[in-house]
Residue, then its C-alpha position, 0 to 999 in steps of 0.5 A: x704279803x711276805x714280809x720279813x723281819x730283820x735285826x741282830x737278834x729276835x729272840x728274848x725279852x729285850x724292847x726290840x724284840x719283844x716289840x717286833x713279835x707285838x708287831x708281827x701279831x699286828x701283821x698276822x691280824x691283818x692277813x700278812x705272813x711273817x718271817x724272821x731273820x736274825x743272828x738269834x732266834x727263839x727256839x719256839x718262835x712258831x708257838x703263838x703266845x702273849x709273847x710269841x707269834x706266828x712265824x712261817x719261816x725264819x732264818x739264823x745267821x749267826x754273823x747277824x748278832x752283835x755277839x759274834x766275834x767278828x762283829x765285836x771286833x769291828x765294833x771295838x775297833x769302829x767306836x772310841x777312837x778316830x785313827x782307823x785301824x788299817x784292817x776294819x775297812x777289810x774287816x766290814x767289806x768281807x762281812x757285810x758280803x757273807x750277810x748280803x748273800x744271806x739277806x738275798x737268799x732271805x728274801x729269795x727263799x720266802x718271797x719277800x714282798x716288804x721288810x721291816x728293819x728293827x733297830x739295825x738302821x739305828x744303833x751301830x752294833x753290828x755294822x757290818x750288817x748295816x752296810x749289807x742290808x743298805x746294799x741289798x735294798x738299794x739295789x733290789x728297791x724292796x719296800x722297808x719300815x726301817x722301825x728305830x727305837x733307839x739312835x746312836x747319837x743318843x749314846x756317848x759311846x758311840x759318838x768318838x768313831x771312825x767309821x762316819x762314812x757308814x753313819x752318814x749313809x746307814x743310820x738311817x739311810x735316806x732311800x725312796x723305798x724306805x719309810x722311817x718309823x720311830x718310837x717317839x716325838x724326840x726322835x721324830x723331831x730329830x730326823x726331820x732335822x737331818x732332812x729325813x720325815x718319820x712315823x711316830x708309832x709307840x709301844x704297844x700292848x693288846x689291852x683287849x686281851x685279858x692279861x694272866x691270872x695266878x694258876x697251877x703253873x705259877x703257884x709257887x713262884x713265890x716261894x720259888x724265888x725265896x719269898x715268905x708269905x709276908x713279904x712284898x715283891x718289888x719288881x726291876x723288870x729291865x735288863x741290867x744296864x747302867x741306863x735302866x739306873x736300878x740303885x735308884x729302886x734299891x736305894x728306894x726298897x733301902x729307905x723302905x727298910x721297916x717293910x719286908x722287901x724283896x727287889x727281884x730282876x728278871x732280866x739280865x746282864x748284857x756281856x759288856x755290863x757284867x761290871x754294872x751288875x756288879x756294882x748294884x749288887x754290891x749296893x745292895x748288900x751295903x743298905x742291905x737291900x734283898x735283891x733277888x737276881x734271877x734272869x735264869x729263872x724268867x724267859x719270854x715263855x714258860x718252859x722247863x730246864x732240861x725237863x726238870x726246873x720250872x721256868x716262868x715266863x716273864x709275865x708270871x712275875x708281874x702276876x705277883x708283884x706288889x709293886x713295880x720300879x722302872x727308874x730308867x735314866x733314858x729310854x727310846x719308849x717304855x715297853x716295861x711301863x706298858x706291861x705294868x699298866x696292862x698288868x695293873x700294878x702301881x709303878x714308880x717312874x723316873x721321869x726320863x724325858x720320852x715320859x715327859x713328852x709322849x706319855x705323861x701328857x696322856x694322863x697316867x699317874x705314877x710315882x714320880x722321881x728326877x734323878x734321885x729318891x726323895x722323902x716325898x716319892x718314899x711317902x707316896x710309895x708307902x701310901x700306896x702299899x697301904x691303901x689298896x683302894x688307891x692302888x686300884x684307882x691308879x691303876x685302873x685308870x692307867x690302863x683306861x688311858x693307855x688302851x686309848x694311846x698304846x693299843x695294837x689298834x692303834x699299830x694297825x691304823x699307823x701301819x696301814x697308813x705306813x705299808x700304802x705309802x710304800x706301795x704308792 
């Protein structure tokens, strides 16, 4: 089959994306031709990769990303407030028609035989983009994996809105030709409260595929970055918004501070967190923590800067990590957990409630916190930075546990299962 894939941006190192490109690899394995539409795109999205798959065609439409003026706009205006501004209705009308044209011209070009949705039937960032592939669907009848992984009503700034038409129509729509797919149980549970049935299908990673080594390229991360050969590397390999709860991990590297420390992120701000990071940095130089804020250093692949500066891929810095934090608030899966135990690292974990109910039952071991550092969680991280032993233990057993609940075999099964219902 043709199928194309559609979302504000496919492109980068955030969860949405980077899970897509996992699933269309899963695609390409079964024989199916993959295609790309999005308001950002990755300039080499046709190089296959750990991180990049085979793309046979795509498509950039600016007006898709929630970045784009007139989305933001809509968004300002749509979110924290009840009284409708007199020009919105217009406002989404005349976009959501400019993205319908581009949807169909999508799905005429390439042939398209199904679609899968990331994430646009679930957060309201661009709802303009919404509303335009719920009308193209609904008219045309295309089969669509409308695959969630994060809903708006789990967010508070979202639920102070006049826009409760669109909502109640789009997010997500109750259609026959399409089957709801979502990352969790939580979520899972909450759509069949609101009448709609769903697939659980988790992140995955390919742990059949050995992950990278050390090697010429990356030799010198280390001291790319400022490391001197002493010092350990703690690694924040999330974006840098509020919920990812980050002066948790520098709060932890503070209570850490006889050991020679660096705490290093590799993602970066959003354009609308720029407050937050400062705020985390500002921590860090109060407890005098090093924190090494290096998004411009990290991307999906390697590559070189105009040819010049080294580029590593976001993967080159789990490669050296000692240790990694993932002290996240909430989160609809835990993409980054997955690539710290396919990498083998010891991690620290807050324990968010999709751990608790989908992850931590399966029987991976982490250092654990509820919401704040404690003395325990600092022994039990020191402990571990001591004992290679342990850390081998843990960690192996990490991966053993994993590669039984979150591997792209177990994508394949649900994915399967999901494409025959469509075609019944």
């Amino acid at each position: 089959m043709e199928i194309g894939h559609i979302s504000f941006r496919l492109a980068g190192t955030d969860g949405v994306s980077l899970e897509t490109a996992k699933i269309v690899t899963v695609l390409n394995n079964m024989g199916h031709n993959n295609y790309y539409f999005a308001g950002e795109l990755d300039k080499n999205t046709d190089n296959q990769g750990h991180v990049f798959p085979a793309i046979y065609g795509s498509m950039l439409v600016p007006e898709a990303h929630f970045t784009h003026p007139e989305a933001v706009w809509i968004t300002r205006n749509a979110f924290g407030t009840r009284e409708v501004n007199p020009e919105l209705n217009d406002r989404i009308e005349n976009l959501a028609s400019s993205l319908e044209s581009s949807l169909n011209l999508f799905i005429d070009r390439y042939k398209i035989d199904l679609l899968t949705v990331q994430n646009v039937f679930a957060i309201p960032m661009n709802l303009a983009l919404s509303l335009a592939i719920y009308r193209v669907i609904k008219n045309n009848g295309i089969p669509v994996i409308a695959h969630n992984h994060d809903f708006y009503w789990e967010r508070e700034i979202y639920k102070t809105n006049c826009v409760a038409d669109i909502l109640e129509t789009c997010f997500p729509p109750s259609l026959v030709n399409v089957q709801q797919v979502v990352i969790n149980s939580q979520a899972q549970r909450e759509l069949e409260k609101r009448g709609i049935k769903s697939t659980v299908l988790p992140n995955i990673i390919d742990f059949n595929s050995p992950p990278p080594a050390p090697d010429n390229f990356n030799a010198d991360l280390r001291s790319s970055i400022g490391l001197a050969e002493t010092d350990l590397l703690f690694l924040q390999p999330t974006r840098v918004i509020p919920r990812k709860g980050i002066e948790l991990a520098i709060e932890l590297v503070h209570r850490l501070g006889d050991l020679p420390i660096k705490l290093l992120i590799t993602h970066s701000a959003e354009y609308n967190t720029m407050d937050y990071l400062e705020k985390i940095t500002s921590l860090a130089e109060k407890l005098q923590v090093d924190l090494l804020y290096l998004p411009a250093l990290f991307q999906p692949q390697r590559q070189y800067h105009q040819g010049k500066q080294k580029i590593f891929s976001l993967w080159d810095a789990y490669i050296f990590a000692d240790f990694v934090t993932y002290p996240s608030l909430y989160e609809g899966f835990g993409n980054a957990l997955l690539e710290t135990i396919y990498f083998r690292k010891p991690l620290l974990v807050n324990r968010y409630s999709v751990y608790q109910d989908d992850i931590e039952p399966t029987g991976l071991k982490a250092v654990t916190i509820e919401g704040m550092i404690t003395e325990q969680s600092v022994k039990e991280v020191r402990s571990l930075l001591n004992n290679p032993a342990q850390v081998k233990r843990m960690t192996e057993t990490n991966f053993q546990v994993a590669s039984r609940h979150f591997s792209y075999e177990t994508a394949r099964d649900r994915l399967e299962r999901i494409i025959k219902a469509l075609h019944r």
